[in-house]
C-alpha positions as CSV (number, residue, x, y, z in Angstrom):
1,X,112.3,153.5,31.2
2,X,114.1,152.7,34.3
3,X,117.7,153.2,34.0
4,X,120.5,151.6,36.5
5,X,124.0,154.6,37.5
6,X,126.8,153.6,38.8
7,X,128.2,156.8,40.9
8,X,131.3,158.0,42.3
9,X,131.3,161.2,45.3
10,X,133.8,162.9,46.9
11,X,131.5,163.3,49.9
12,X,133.5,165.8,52.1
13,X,131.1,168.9,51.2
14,X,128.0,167.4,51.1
15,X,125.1,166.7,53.4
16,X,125.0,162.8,52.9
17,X,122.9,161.4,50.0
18,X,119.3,162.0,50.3
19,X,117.7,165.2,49.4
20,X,117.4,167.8,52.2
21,X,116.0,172.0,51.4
22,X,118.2,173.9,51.7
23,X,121.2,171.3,52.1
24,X,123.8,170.5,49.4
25,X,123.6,166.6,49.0
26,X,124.4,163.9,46.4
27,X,121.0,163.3,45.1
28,X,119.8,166.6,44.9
29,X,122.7,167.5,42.9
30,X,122.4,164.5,40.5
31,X,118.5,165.2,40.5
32,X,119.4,168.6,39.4
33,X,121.4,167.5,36.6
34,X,119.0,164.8,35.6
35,X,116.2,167.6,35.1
36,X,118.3,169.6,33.1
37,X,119.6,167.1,31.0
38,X,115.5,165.5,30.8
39,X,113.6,168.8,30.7
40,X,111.8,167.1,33.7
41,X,111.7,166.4,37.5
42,X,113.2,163.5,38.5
43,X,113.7,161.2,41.5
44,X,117.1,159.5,42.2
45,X,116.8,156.0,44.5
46,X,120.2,154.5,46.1
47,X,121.5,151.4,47.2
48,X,122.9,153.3,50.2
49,X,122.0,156.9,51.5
50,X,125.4,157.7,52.8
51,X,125.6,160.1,55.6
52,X,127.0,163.5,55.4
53,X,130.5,163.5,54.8
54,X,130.7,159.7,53.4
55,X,132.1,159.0,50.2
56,X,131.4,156.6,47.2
57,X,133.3,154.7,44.4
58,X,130.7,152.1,44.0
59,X,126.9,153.8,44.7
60,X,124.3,152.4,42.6
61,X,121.1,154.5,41.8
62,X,117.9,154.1,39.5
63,X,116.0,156.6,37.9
64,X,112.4,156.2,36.1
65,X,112.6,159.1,32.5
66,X,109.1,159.4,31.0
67,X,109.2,157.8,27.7
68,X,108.7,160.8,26.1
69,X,111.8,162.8,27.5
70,X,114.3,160.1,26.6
71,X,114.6,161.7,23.9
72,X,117.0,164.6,25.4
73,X,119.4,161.9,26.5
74,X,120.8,162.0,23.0
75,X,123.0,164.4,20.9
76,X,121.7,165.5,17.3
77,X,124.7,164.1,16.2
78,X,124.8,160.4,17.6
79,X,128.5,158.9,17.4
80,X,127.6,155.2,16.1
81,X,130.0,153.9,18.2
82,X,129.0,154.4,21.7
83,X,126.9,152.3,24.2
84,X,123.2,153.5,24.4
85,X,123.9,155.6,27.1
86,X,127.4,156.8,27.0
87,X,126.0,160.2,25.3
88,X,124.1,160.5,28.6
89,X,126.7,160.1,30.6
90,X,129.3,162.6,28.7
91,X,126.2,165.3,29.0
92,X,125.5,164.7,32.8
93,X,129.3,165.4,33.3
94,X,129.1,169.4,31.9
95,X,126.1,170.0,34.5
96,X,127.7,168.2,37.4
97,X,130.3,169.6,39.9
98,X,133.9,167.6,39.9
99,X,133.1,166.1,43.2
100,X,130.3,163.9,41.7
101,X,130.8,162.1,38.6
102,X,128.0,159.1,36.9
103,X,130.3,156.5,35.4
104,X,127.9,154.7,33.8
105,X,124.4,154.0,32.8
106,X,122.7,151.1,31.7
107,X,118.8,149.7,31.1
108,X,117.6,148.6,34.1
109,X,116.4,145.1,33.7
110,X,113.3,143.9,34.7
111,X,112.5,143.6,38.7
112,X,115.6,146.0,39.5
113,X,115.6,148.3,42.1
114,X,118.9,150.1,43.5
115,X,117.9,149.2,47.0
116,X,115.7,146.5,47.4
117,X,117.3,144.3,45.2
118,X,120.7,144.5,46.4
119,X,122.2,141.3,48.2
120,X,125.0,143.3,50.0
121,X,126.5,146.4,50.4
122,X,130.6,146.8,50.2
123,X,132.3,149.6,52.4
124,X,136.0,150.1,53.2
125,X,136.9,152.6,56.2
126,X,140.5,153.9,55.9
127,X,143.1,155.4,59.3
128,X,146.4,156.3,59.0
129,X,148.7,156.0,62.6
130,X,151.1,158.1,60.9
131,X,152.1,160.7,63.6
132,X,151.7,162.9,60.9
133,X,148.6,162.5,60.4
134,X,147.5,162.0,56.5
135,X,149.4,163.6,53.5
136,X,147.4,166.8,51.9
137,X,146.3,164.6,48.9
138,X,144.8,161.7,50.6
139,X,143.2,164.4,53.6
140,X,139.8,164.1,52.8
141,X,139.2,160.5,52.3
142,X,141.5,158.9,55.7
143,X,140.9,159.6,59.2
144,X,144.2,160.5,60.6
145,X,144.7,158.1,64.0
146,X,148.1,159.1,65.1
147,X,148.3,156.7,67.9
148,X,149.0,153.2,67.8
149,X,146.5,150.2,67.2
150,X,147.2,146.6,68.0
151,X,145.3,145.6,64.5
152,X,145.3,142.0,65.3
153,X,143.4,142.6,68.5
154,X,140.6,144.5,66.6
155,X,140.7,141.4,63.6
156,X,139.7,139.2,67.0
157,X,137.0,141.1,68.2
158,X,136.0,141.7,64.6
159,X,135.2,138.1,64.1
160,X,133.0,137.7,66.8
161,X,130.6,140.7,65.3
162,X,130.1,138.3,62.1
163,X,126.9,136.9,61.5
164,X,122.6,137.8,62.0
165,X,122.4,139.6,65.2
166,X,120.4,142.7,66.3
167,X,123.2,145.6,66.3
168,X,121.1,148.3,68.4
169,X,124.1,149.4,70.3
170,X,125.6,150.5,67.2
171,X,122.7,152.4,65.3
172,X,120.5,155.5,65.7
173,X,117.7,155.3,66.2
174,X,115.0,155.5,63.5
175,X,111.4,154.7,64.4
176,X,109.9,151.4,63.2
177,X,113.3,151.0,61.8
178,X,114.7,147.3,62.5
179,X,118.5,146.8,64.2
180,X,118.9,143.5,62.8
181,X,121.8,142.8,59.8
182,X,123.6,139.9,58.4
183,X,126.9,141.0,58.7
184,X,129.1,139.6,56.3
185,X,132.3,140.3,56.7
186,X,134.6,142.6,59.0
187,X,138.1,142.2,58.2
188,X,141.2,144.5,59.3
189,X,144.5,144.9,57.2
190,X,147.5,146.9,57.8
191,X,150.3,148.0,55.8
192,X,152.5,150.1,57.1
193,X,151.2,153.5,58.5
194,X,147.7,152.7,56.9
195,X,145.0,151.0,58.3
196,X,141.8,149.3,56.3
197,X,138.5,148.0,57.9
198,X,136.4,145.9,55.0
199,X,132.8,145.9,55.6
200,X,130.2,144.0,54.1
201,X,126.7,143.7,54.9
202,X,123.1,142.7,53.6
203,X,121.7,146.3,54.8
204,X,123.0,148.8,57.1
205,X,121.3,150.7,59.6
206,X,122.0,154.6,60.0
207,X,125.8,155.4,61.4
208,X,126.2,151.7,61.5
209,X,129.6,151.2,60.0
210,X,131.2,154.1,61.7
211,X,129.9,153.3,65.0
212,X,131.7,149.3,64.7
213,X,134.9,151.1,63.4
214,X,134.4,153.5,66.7
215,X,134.1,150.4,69.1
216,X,136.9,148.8,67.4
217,X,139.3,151.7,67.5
218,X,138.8,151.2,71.5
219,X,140.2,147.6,71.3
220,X,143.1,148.6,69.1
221,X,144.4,151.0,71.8
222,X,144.0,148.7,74.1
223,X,141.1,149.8,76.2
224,X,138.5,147.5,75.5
225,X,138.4,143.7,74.2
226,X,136.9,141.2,72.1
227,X,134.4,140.1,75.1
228,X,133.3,143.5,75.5
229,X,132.6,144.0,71.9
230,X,130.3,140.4,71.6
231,X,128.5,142.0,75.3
232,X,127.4,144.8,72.3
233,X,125.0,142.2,71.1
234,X,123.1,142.2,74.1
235,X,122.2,145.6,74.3
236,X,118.2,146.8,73.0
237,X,119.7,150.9,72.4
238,X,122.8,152.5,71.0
239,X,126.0,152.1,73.0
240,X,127.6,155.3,74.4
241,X,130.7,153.8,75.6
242,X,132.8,154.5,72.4
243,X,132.5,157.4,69.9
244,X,131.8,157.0,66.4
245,X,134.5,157.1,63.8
246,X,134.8,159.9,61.6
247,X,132.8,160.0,57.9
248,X,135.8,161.1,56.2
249,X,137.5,157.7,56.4
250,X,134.0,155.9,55.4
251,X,133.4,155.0,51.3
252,X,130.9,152.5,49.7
253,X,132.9,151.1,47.5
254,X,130.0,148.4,45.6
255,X,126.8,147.0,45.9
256,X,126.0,143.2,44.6
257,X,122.6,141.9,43.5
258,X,121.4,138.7,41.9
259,X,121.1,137.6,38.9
260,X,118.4,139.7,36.6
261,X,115.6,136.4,37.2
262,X,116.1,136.6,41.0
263,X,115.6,140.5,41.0
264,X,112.0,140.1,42.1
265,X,112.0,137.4,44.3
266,X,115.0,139.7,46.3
267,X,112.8,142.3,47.0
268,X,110.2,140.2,48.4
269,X,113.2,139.0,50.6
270,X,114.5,142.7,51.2
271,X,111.0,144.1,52.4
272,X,110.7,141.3,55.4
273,X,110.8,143.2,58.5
274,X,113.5,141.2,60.9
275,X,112.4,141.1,64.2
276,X,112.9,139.1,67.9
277,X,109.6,137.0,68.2
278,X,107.7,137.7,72.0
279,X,109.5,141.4,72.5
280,X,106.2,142.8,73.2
281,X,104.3,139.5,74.2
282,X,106.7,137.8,76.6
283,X,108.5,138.7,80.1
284,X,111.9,137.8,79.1
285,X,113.6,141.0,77.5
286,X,114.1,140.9,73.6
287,X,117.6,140.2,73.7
288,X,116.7,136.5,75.0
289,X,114.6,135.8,71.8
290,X,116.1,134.1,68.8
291,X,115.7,136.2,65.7
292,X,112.8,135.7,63.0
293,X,111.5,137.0,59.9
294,X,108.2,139.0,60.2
295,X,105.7,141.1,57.3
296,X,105.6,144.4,58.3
């Protein structure tokens, strides 16, 4: 059976999501948990493999349990009142550390799967200008930026980011990895001393969000503008003319798919490998080529 988590992480101390030896991350203490709880290996897949340091309120994950260890999922004594799953989740809880908690799990439907089905995925990246800094409690999760930022400045050149483009110049590189995304949405709100970024996108690539909060952060102080940041697009390789934001301000906070009959058809959509027609084939450099959809 092929179950659906919904997961919260405190990212701070580990390694990023995906399993690493001899690393502490996300899924390999989940997948710990899972085994213990199953009584066998199992194999955690996310909707986003945060990077080390990068928290979660909204992470989605599936898992595939043999049907003959679902079993262990249940208590001897089954309460007739909880949801199939809730004794699950109350039993992953005693084998996993306080900065990861599963707040739910469901029966996957049909076609699902955590990251090729998903439409979009939902960050928010969090400063404070305070000239403090951050207060003790909220330390770990905002990026102190005691300096000021001119936050409608960095809304502009926001704007111009939105849309399909080929975002090399703000991704590492990852071979026969593609650079293009449909950003959705990169909004800026201020209140006060705190600062939010809202970032939405059909996929990311890796370092992606930090490195458009990094660029941004250079407009807000005034050292680059809104022209510079749509000259980004043009570039084939990752910028070096801004640094990369810090994780700790970086969460996912939710993932959206379709409805459960469109599952399928999404993945088919998902696994399309994005790419600029003629790169290899024609003289004009890849940046001059519209963008298309290609099978790998």
């Amino acid at each position: 059976m092929r179950l659906r988590l919904q997961i919260a992480y405190d990212g701070t101390d580990f390694s990023g999501w995906a399993t690493q030896s001899g690393h502490r991350t996300v899924a390999g203490v989940l997948e710990d948990a899972l085994a213990t709880v199953f009584r066998t290996p199992l194999v955690l897949y996310a909707a986003g493999r945060t990077d080390s340091g990068v928290h979660a309120t909204g992470q989605v994950a599936h898992v595939d349990v043999p049907a003959e260890a679902l079993g262990h999922a249940y208590p001897r004594t089954p309460r007739p009142q909880d949801p199939e799953f809730q004794p699950l989740v109350r039993r992953l809880c005693r084998f996993l550390p306080e900065d990861v908690r599963v707040l739910d799990i469901v029966r996957a439907p049909t076609g699902f799967d955590a990251r090729f089905s998903a439409l979009r995925r939902h960050y928010e990246y969090r400063l404070s200008t305070a000239v403090f800094g951050v207060i003790p409690q909220q330390a770990r999760f905002i990026t102190p930026w005691p300096r000021k930022l001119d936050v409608p400045a960095m809304a502009e050149a926001s704007r111009v980011l939105v849309g399909l483009h080929d975002f090399a110049a703000f991704c590492r590189h990852r071979d026969g990895a593609t650079t293009i995304r449909d950003l959705q949405r990169f909004d800026w709100h201020a209140e006060g001393d705190a600062v939010t970024a809202y970032v939405t996108a059909d996929a990311f690539c890796w370092s992606m969000v930090r490195s458009l909060v990094g660029a941004l952060l250079a407009v807000g102080e005034g050292r680059r503008d809104a022209a510079w940041c749509a000259g980004l697009l043009d570039a084939s390789a990752r910028s070096s003319a801004f640094a990369v934001a810090p994780a700790r301000g970086l969460s996912l906070v939710g993932v959206d798919y379709p409805p459960d009959d469109q599952l399928e058809a999404r993945i088919l959509i998902t696994r399309d490998l994005r790419t600029r027609p003629g790169a290899a084939e024609t003289t004009g450099s890849a940046e001059e080529q519209p963008i298309s959809r290609q099978e790998p």
